[in-house]
C-alpha positions, 0 to 999 in steps of 0.5 A: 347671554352666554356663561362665556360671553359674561366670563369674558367681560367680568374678567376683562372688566376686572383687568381693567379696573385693577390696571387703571388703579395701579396706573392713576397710583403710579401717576399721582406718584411724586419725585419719579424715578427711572423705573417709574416711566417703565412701570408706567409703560407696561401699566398703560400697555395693559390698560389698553389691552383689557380696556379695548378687549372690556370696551369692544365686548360691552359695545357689541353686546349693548349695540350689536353691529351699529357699533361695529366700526367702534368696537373694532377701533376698541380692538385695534386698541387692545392689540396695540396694549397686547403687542407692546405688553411684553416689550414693557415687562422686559424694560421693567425689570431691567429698569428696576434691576438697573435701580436696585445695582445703582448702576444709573442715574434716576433721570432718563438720557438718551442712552436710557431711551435708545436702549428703550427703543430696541426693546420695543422693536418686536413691538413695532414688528408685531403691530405693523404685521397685525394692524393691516390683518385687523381691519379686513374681514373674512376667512382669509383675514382670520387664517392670517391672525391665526398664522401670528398666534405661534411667533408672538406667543414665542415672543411673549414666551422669551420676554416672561423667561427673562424677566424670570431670570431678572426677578430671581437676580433681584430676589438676591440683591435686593435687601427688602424682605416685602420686595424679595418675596414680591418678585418671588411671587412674580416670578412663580405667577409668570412661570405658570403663564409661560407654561400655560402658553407652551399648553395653550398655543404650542401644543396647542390645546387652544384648537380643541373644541369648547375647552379651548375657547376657555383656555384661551381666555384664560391665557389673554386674561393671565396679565391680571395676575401679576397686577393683582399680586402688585396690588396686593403688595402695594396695599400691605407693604407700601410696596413700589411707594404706592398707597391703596386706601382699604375702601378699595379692597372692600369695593373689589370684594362687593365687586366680586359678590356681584360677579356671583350674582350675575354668573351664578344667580341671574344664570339659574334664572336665564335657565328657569325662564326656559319653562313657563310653569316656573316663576323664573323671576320669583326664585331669581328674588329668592335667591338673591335675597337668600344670598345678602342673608347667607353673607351676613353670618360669616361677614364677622368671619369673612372680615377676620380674614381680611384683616389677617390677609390685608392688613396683617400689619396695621393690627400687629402695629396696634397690638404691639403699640398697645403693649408698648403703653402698658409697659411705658405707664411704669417707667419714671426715668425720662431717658430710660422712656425715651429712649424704650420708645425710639428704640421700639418704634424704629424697630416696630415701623423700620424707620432708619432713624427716630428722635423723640424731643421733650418740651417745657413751655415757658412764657407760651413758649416751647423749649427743649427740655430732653431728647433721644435719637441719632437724627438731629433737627436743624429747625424746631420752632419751623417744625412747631409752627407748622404743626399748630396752624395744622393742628385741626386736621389728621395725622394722614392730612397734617403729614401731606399739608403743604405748611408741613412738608416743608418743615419736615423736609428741612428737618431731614424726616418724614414724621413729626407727630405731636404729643399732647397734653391737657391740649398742650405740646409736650413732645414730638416723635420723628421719624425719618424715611423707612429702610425700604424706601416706602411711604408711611401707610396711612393705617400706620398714621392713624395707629400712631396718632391714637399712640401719641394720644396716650403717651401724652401723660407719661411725657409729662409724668417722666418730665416732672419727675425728672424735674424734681431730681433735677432739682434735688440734684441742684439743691445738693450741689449748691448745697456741696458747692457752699460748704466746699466754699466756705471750707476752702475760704477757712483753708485760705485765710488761715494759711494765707496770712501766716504764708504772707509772714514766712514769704516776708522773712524768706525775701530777707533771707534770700537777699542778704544770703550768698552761694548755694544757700541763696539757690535754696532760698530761691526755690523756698520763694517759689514754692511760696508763690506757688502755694499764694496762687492756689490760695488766690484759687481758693478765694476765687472759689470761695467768693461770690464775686459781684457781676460788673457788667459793662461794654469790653472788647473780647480782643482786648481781654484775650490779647492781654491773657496772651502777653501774661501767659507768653512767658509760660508758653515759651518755656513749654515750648507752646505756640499760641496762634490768635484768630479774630473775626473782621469787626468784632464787636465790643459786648456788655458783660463782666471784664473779670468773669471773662478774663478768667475763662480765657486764662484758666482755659489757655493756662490748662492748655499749655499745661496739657502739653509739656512737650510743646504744641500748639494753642489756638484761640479763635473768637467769632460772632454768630447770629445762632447756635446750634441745639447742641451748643445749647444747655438746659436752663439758658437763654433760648437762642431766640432770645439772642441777637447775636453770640460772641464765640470763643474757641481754645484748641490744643493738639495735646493729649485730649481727655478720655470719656470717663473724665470729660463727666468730672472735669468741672467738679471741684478739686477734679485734676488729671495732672499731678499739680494743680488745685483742679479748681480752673475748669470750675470757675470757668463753669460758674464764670460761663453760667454767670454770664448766661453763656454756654460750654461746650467741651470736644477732646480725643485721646491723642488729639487734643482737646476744644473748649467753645464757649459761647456768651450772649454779645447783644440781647432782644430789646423785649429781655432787657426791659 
């Protein structure tokens, strides 16, 4: 076979195969959008240019003229492939500027299609002129083809200059630094095209005997070179939201060592067989053996490249993730951890976002016990349940799983990667979609799943930690808070009782007195009365007061605080405005604990607004709460039927972020009268009744306090 024949059906055979590639990639592509259907255009366009060309060649060198009516059928074919080639590669990169501007919607309409069909005009012009030249034979037909070649070469010519001209407009808009060097790529492949053709065909070196055979060839094989580029960036990158596996890479790699064989090796041969002396086939052996052993040598060297060139990415992934164990086995902070990891690995994996949660299982249960991320999960134990029953498969698989999928996008991410420990779930990172917009790799994947692997032991060595400070940091407090108790109960009754005497002579005095000194003796009582309530605040502080729970009705309990603190308010100038759910059932808690809450919150917020303003309470029911209305230590909110929900806003000065961390520690005020016990009690009455508090202010806003109490528990907690 001639050196030419085999040339030309190696490089049609390898077109082929590396367009068929892209075009199976493209269709098993899920949520299209409108640049997807262009690109699969000019990749089906180019499938039937090589495959026809690759077809018609092996059909005539296999069957000769039996097989001539198919072969010509595989013509007509590539040329059908070649004449819509160009239109296609216009229409793609409008598509994709079109896309990149956010100038169109991704579903394709009817102006989208009429603008496609003018594209496709010259198309239809060239193949209407080229079809009816193809099925006749002879020197007039050939002289025909010949007088096409200038006007589609011009064609091709104007389409590969304004997709040039696009791709450099993409290069500045587009803020991906793999896509930009992706279109710049392409531009400089299709600028050496354009002119290789002004070479081939304008001037034209194509006619010149021999070498022009070649060129030619070269030119009808050039669409190769801007798929191989996609490729390429497809396998590195995730570019185009494509995923090629390495097997691939290797295949094409053998592929090529073949192609050495049969143009290099099997043609010394061909030429040796020319002389009977010569053991043609012997030598042939020799030196197909001589090149599986040559390869062998430099097989270690020859893979280092490779790495170095196609999955640069993945070893800088495993180098850096390797480092980044090293340097976390030595933090003990739980939050200092999580958050070097979020950080790290929304930088490393250019992740728009990354949360790391932090389980602690109790009762074969898992509860949140830490997180780090901006993005919040909005159903964790979905996500959990998901991944047990999916527990035995890979990362790569377990991602794609359709009991997974869901789960992740419910959550708004794109990875939940378990970390376990002792076989245990302690923790979960998640990551959200990449800022590119591509696909997580599935070498990504696997390095990630070997690092949650062993991040597994720090998660659980940071916890318990954290745990035992926790702990020491509850014991000093519990420890402070009773020492506090017992001093200000001291404090109490020992001012309490003498203040009862003064008090009982005051109101003597005040009665039987007359004129200013009476006035005087009003201001004494007041004062007294005063200094009885922040004694009563003392004592409330002071008293472990038994827990009654018993059936009340939440209405009943805040009606009454309005009617107490009315009076008040009028003085302030405050509106109390009252908003209360339909059916609001009765709960079973302690009548006292919550009739505190409601009055030290209401009380604070009309004083926080000395120069009027509104208050408003709002109670409400609901099924759930929100992970971030939950707190460390109460019940999870699966162990709850439904919550009672009280809300009490003020539109006063609000709180700064400085004070919001101390409100809730004793004798803590922002006003220059008070005892800065109210918001204390109110801690301890919420925590006595397993509820939850929530705290949101701004400066010059105002402030709302949510607490959230338990109204009715799951049977299985009561017994």
């Amino acid at each position: 076979m001639p050196l030419f024949n085999i040339t030309t059906l190696v490089g049609f055979g390898f077109g082929a195969a590396l367009t068929i590639i892209l075009l199976s990639l493209s269709i098993q592509k899920q949520h299209k959008r409108y640049d997807d259907y262009a690109f699969g255009i000019a990749l089906l366009s180019s499938v039937l240019w090589f495959g026809g060309n690759f077809l018609s060649m092996l059909l005539t060198l296999l069957f000769g003229t039996v097989a001539k009516m198919e072969a010509g059928f595989a013509e007509l074919v590539a040329s059908f492939g070649m004449a819509v080639l160009p239109s296609s590669l216009i229409h793609l990169h409008l598509a994709i500027l079109f896309v990149a501007d956010k100038q169109v919607t991704p579903a394709l309409t009817k102006p989208k299609l009429a603008a496609m069909l003018v594209l496709y005009i010259p198309a239809i012009v060239f193949i209407a002129s080229a079809f009816p030249l193809l099925l006749k034979s002879g020197h007039s037909a050939i002289a025909a083809r010949e007088l096409l070649v200038l006007p589609f070469s011009a064609w091709v010519f104007v389409s590969i200059i304004s997709s040039i001209l696009i791709s450099e407009r993409l290069v500045r808009i587009i803020k991906n630094d793999a896509d930009r060097r992706f279109h710049k790529s392409t531009s400089h492949i299709l600028a050496a095209i354009a002119g290789g053709l002004v070479l081939v065909y304008f001037v034209p070196l194509y006619r010149i005997a021999y070498i022009g055979a070649y060129l030619n060839l070269v030119m009808l094989l050039s669409p190769a070179l801007p798929a191989a580029v996609l490729l390429y960036y497809v396998y590195r990158y995730n570019f185009y939201r494509l995923v090629v596996k390495p097997s691939l890479i290797y295949s094409v790699l053998y592929g090529l060592v073949m192609a050495v064989y049969l143009l290099g090796i099997r043609r010394i041969g061909e030429y040796l067989a020319r002389f009977p002396e010569v053991n043609s086939q012997f030598i042939e052996g020799i030196l197909l053996v001589a090149l599986v052993f040559a390869f062998q040598p430099f097989r270690t060297r020859i893979q280092n490249r490779l790495d170095k060139l196609f999955f640069k990415d993945r070893y800088y992934y495993q180098q850096f993730l390797r480092e980044l164990s090293d340097s976390i086995s030595e933090i003990m902070d739980l939050h200092q951890l999580l958050q070097t990891l979020s950080q790290s690995l929304t930088s490393t994996l250019k992740a728009r976002a990354c949360t790391l949660i932090v389980f602690r299982v109790e009762d074969g249960e898992h509860r949140v016990s830490n997180t780090y991320g901006e993005h919040s999960l909005v159903d964790i134990d979905m996500l959990i349940e998901s991944l047990r029953v999916t527990r035995h498969l890979r990362l790569r698989r377990q991602m794609r799983d359709h009991r997974v999928v869901p789960a992740l996008r419910r959550n708004g991410i794109d990875l939940a990667i378990p970390v376990y420990f002792q076989d245990v779930l302690v923790g979960l990172l998640c990551l959200t979609e990449k800022k590119s917009g591509a696909s997580y790799s599935d070498e990504e994947l696997d390095v990630m799943q070997t690092f949650a692997n062993q991040i597994g032991l720090a998660f659980e060595n940071a916890r318990l930690i954290q745990d035992r400070i926790d702990l020491e940091a509850k014991v000093y407090k519990t420890e402070k808070m009773t020492s506090l108790g017992q001093l200000a109960m001291t404090i109490a009754h020992e001012v309490k009782n003498p203040l009862s005497s003064i008090n009982s002579i005051i109101q003597v005095l005040h009665e039987s007195a007359a004129g200013e000194q009476r006035e005087d003796l009003a201001i004494v009582v007041n004062e007294i009365n005063r200094l009885n309530t922040v004694l009563e605040k003392l004592l409330s502080f002071a008293r472990h007061s038994n827990v009654m729970i018993e059936e009340i009705s939440p209405v009943e309990i805040v009606n009454d605080v309005v009617a107490l603190l009315k009076h008040q308010a009028r003085k302030s100038r405050v509106d109390i405005k009252l908003v209360c759910a339909d059916q609001l059932p009765t709960i079973r808690a302690d009548k006292q604990s919550l009739r505190e809450i409601v009055f030290n919150l209401v009380f604070n917020a009309i004083q926080a607004m000395p120069s009027g303003g509104q208050v408003s309470i709002e109670l409400l029911t609901r099924k759930s709460l929100d992970r971030s209305d939950m707190e460390e230590g109460k019940l999870a909110a699966r162990d709850v039927e439904q919550w009672l929900q009280i809300k009490i806003a003020d539109t006063g000065k609000g709180i700064s972020a400085a004070d919001l961390e101390k409100i809730f520690n004793p004798f803590y005020s922002t006003k220059s009268i008070g005892t800065g016990l109210g918001l204390t009690i109110v801690r301890r009455n919420v925590n006595n009744l397993n509820g939850h508090l929530k705290v949101q202010s701004r400066l010059d806003e105002g402030t709302v306090f949510i607490i959230s109490i338990p109204a009715s528990i799951k049977r299985e907690n009561d017994e």
